[in-house]
C-alpha positions as CSV (number, residue, x, y, z in Angstrom):
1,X,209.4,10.9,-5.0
2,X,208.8,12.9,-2.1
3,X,208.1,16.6,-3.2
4,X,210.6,19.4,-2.1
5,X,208.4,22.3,-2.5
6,X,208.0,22.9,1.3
7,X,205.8,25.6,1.0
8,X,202.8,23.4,-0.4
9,X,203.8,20.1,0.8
10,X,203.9,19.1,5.1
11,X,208.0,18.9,6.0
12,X,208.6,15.4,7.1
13,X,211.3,13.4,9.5
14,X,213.2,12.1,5.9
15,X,212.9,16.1,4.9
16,X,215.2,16.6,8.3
17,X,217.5,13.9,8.0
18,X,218.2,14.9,4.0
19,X,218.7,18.5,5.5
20,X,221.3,17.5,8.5
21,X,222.8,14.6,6.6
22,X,221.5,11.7,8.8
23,X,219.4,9.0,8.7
24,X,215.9,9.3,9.6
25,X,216.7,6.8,12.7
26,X,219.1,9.4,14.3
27,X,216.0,11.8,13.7
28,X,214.4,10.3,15.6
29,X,216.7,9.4,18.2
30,X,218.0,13.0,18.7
31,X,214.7,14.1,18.7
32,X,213.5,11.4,21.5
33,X,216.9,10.7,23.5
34,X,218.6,13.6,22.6
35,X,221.2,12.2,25.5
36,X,222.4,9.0,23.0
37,X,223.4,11.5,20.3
38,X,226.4,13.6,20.2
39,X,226.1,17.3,20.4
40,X,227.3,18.4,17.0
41,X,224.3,15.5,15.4
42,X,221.6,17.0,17.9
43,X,222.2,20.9,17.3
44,X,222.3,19.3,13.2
45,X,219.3,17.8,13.7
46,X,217.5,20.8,15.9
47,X,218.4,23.4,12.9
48,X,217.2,21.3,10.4
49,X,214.1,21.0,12.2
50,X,213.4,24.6,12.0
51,X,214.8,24.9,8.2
52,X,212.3,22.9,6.9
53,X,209.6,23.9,9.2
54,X,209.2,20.0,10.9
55,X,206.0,19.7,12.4
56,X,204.0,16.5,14.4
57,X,200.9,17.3,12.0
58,X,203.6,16.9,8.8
59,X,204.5,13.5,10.5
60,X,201.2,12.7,10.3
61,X,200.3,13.6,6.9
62,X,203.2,11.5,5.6
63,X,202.4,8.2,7.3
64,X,198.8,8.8,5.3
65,X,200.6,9.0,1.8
66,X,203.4,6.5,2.2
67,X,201.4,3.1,3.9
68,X,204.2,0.8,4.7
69,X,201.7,-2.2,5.1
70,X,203.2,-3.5,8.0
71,X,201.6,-3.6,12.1
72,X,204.4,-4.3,14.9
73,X,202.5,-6.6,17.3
74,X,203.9,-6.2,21.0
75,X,203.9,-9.4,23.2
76,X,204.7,-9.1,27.1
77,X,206.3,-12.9,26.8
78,X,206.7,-14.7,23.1
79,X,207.3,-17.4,25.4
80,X,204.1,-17.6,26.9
81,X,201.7,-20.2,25.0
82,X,198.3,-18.1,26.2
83,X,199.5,-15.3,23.6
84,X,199.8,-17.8,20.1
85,X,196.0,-17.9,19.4
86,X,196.0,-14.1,19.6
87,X,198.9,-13.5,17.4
88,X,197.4,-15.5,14.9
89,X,194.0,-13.8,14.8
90,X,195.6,-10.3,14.4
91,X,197.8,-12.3,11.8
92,X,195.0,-13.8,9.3
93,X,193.4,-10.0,9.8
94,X,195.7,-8.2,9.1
95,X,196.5,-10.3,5.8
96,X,193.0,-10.7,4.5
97,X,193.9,-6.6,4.1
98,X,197.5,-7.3,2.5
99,X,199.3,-6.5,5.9
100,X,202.7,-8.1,7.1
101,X,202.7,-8.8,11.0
102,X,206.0,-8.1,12.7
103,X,206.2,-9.4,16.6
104,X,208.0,-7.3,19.4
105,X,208.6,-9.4,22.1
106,X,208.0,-7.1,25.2
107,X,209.9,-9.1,28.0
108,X,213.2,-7.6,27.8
109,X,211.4,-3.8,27.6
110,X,214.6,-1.6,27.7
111,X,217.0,-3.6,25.3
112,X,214.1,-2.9,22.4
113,X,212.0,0.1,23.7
114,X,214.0,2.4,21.3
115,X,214.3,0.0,18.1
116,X,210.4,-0.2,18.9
117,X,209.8,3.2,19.2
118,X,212.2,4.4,15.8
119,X,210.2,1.9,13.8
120,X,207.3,4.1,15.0
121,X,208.7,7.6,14.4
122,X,210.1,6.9,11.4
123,X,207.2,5.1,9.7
124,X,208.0,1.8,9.0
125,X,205.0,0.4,10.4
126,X,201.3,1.9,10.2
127,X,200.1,0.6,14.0
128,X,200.4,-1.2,16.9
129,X,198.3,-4.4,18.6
130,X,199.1,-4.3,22.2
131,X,198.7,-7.7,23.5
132,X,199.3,-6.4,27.4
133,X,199.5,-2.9,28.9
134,X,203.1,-2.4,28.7
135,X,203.4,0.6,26.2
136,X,207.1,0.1,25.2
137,X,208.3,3.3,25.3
138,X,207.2,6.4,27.1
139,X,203.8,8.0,26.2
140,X,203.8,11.2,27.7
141,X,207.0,12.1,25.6
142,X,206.1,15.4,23.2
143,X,206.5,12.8,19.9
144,X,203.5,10.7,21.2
145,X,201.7,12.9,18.6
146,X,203.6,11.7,15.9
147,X,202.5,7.9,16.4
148,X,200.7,5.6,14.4
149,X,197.4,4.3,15.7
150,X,197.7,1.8,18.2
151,X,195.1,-1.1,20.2
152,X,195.0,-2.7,23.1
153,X,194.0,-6.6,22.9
154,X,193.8,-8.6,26.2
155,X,194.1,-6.0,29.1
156,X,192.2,-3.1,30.2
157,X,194.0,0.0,31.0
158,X,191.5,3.0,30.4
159,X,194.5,5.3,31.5
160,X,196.4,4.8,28.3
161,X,193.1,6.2,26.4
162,X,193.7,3.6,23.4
163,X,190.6,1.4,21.9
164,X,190.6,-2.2,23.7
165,X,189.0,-6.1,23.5
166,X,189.2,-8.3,26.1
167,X,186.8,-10.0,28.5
168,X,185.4,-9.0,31.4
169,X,187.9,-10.6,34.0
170,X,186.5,-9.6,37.0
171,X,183.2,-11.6,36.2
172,X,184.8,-14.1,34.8
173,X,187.3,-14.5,38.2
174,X,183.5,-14.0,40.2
175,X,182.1,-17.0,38.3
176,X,185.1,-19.5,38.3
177,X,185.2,-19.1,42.2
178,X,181.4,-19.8,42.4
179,X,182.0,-22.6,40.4
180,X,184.4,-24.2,43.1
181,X,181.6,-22.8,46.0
182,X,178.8,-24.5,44.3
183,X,181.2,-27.6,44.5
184,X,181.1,-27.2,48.2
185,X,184.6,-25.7,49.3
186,X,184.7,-22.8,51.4
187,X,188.3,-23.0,51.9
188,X,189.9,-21.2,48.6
189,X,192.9,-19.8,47.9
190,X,193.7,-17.8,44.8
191,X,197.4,-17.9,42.8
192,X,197.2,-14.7,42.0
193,X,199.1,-13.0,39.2
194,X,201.7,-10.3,39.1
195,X,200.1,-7.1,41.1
196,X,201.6,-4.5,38.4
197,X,199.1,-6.1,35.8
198,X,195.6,-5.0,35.6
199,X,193.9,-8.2,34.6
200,X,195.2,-9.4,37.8
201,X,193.8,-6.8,39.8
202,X,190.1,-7.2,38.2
203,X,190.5,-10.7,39.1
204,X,191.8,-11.2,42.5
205,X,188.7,-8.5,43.2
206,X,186.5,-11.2,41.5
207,X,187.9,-13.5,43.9
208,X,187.6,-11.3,46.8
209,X,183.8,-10.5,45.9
210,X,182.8,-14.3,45.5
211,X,183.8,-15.1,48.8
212,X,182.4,-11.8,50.6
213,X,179.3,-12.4,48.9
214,X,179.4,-16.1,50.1
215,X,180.1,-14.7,54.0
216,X,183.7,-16.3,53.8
217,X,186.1,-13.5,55.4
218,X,188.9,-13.5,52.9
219,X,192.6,-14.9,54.2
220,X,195.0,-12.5,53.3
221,X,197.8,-16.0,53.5
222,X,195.4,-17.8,50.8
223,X,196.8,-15.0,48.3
224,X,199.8,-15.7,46.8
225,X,201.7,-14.0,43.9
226,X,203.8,-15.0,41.4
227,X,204.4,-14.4,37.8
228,X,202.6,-16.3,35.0
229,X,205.4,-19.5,35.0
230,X,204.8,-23.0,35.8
231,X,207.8,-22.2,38.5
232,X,205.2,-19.6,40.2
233,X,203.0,-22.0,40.3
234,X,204.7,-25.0,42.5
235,X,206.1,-22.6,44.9
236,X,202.8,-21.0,45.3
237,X,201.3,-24.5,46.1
238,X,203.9,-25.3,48.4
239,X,203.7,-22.5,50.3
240,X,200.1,-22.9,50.7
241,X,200.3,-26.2,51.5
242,X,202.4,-25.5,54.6
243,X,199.5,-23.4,56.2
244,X,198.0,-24.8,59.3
245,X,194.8,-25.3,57.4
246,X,195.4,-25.7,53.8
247,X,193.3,-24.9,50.9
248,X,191.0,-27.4,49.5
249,X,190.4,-25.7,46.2
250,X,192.6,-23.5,44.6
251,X,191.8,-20.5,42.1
252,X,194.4,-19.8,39.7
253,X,194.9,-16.6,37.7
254,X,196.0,-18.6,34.7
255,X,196.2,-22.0,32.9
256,X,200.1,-22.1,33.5
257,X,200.0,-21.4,37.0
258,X,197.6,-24.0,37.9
259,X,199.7,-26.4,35.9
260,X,202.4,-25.6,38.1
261,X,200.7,-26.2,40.8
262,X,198.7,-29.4,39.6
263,X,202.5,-30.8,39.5
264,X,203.6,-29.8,42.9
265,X,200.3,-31.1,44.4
266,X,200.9,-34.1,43.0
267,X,204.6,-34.2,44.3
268,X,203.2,-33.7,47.8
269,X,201.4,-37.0,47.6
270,X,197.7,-35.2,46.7
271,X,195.1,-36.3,44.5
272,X,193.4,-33.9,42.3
273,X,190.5,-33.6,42.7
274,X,189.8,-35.5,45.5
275,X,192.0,-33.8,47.3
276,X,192.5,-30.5,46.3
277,X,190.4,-29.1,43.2
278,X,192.4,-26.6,41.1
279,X,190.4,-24.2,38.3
280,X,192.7,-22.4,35.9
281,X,192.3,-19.3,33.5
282,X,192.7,-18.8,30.1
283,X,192.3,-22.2,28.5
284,X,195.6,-23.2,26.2
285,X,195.8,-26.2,24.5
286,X,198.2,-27.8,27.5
287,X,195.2,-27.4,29.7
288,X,193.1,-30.4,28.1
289,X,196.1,-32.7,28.2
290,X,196.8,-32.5,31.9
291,X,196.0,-35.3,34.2
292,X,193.3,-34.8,35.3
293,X,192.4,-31.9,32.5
294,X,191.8,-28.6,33.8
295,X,188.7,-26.6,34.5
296,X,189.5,-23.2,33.4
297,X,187.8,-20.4,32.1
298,X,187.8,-20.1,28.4
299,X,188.5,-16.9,26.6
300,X,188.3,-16.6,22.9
301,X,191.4,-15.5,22.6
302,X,191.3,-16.0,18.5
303,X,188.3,-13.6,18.0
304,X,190.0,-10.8,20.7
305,X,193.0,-10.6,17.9
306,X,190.8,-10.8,14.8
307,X,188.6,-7.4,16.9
308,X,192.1,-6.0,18.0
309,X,193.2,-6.1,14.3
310,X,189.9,-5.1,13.1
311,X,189.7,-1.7,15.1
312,X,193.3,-0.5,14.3
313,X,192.1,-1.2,10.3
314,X,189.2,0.6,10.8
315,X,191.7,3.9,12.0
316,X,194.1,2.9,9.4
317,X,190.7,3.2,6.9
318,X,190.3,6.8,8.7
319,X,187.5,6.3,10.7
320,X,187.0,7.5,14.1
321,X,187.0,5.1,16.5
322,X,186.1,5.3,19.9
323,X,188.7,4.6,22.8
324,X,187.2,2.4,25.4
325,X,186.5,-1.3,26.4
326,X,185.2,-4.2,23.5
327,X,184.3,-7.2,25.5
328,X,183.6,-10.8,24.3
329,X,182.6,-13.6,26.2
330,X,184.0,-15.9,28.1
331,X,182.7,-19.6,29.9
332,X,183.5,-22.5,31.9
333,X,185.1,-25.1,30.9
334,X,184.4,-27.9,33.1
335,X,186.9,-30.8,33.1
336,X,188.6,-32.9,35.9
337,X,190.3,-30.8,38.1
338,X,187.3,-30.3,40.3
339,X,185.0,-31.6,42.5
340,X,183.3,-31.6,46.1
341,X,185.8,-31.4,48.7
342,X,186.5,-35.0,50.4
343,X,184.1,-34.3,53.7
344,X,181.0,-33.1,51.3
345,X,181.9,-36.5,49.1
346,X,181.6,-39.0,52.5
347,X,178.5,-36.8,53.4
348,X,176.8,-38.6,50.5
């Protein structure tokens, strides 16, 4: 039972719903959106507030006594394939510690951004895995202070000042595009992510610096963009393909972009890789089946949710953790989606 005597005890959100006759859900609502409540439940809620003294630091003191045992894990596209390794390391984490995993599915942001950000205020999850840099709901808003811990698992956004594991993607973009140089292309385009994400700023720059450091001047109409479908990918290679001199190699900012575009090329009558070699990122399980299977660069994308889980357990615990960048390793995989471009081939 929660005690009443306010004058020992922290005031908490359920203190302020009891006191205006709500639910702790219109709390928070009125106390985030104060535009979706009425104005009778609002001025409620606002006296209540200052009856029984409300405070972020309360807020915060609660959540330590009354653990629900539950992590919301945000996903920018459940529909995505690269994201189902990483759900299930922060999932066999998270239950080796007697945690339940719920999954927020980030693609349709403003439908859920408030049922994501009530589970928050009112406590019915301890933390937060952010598999992407979309924060659901707005984190300059005053009740920021009254959130649960939260990680960031695949992305790098040092703005957002949370603890984060990923790989070093600008490297890793550097080395896959060497890879196709050290096969002998010079002509390389890059099928590049979407530009709001930064993952796919780090690595169209590791693109960019492979060629400069190669002497290739870089073709701004070898850059395409497109989001992370197999649908970006085709119309990305078609596109390309129409240039006066088309690519012969073809760096991709994921596994299901260049699968896209392994079946356009293919459509247009080319042969991969003796026409056109294609690397890919990320490595999913669809990338060994392809024909011809896809070099890609791997990322162990298990271990990055087993870290993710492992740091937001670790504030759970009450230890401090540091904000800032975890990386793990990445490598090559090299399959048969590339090879010497068709003139370097006849040379020999």
């Amino acid at each position: 039972m929660l005690e009443q005597n306010q004058e020992s005890v922290a005031a908490t959100m359920k203190d302020v719903a009891e006191r205006a006759g709500v639910s702790t859900a219109t709390v928070s609502r009125a106390l985030t959106n104060p535009e979706k409540v009425s104005v009778t439940t609002r001025r409620k809620v606002e006296q209540a507030v200052i009856d029984v003294g409300y405070t972020a630091q309360g807020a915060a003191r609660t959540a330590r006594r009354y653990d629900s045992k539950t992590i919301l894990v945000i996903v920018p596209d459940i529909c995505d394939p690269f994201f189902s390794e990483m759900i299930r390391g922060v999932e066999v984490t998270a239950a080796q510690e007697g945690y339940l995993v719920l999954i927020g599915d980030c693609a349709h942001q403003n439908q859920q951004e408030k049922s994501f950000l009530n589970l928050m205020l009112t406590r019915q999850i301890d933390g937060m895995v952010l598999l992407g840099s979309n924060v659901p709901f707005d984190t300059q808003h005053d009740d920021q202070r009254n959130l649960p811990p939260m990680v960031m698992a695949n992305e790098f956004a040092p703005e957002l000042g949370l603890p984060t594991v990923h790989i070093d993607n600008l490297t890793a973009a550097f080395e896959a595009v060497s890879h196709l140089q050290q096969k002998g292309h010079r002509r390389i385009a890059c099928i590049a992510g979407p530009d709001h994400m930064p993952l796919c700023h780090y690595r169209l720059q590791g693109y960019i610096q492979a060629l400069r450091r190669s002497g290739i001047p870089v073709d701004p109409t070898y850059i395409v963009r497109g989001d992370f479908t197999f649908e970006a990918g085709t119309q990305a290679l078609a596109q390309l393909m129409t240039l006066e001199e088309p690519p012969q190699a073809i760096f991709c900012h994921s596994d299901i972009l260049a699968l896209g575009a392994m079946k356009q090329a293919k459509e247009l009558g080319l042969r991969i890789p003796e026409d056109l070699s294609l690397i890919g990122f990320d490595d999913i399980e669809l990338s060994r089946y392809s024909d011809p299977p896809l070099t890609t660069i791997a990322q162990p994308r298990f271990e990055i949710g087993c870290e993710a889980m492992l740091l937001l357990l670790e504030q759970l615990q009450g230890k401090n953790v540091s904000t800032g960048s975890r990386l793990l390793d990445f490598e090559i995989k090299r399959r048969g989606s590339t090879a010497p471009p068709p003139s370097n081939k006849r040379a020999k």
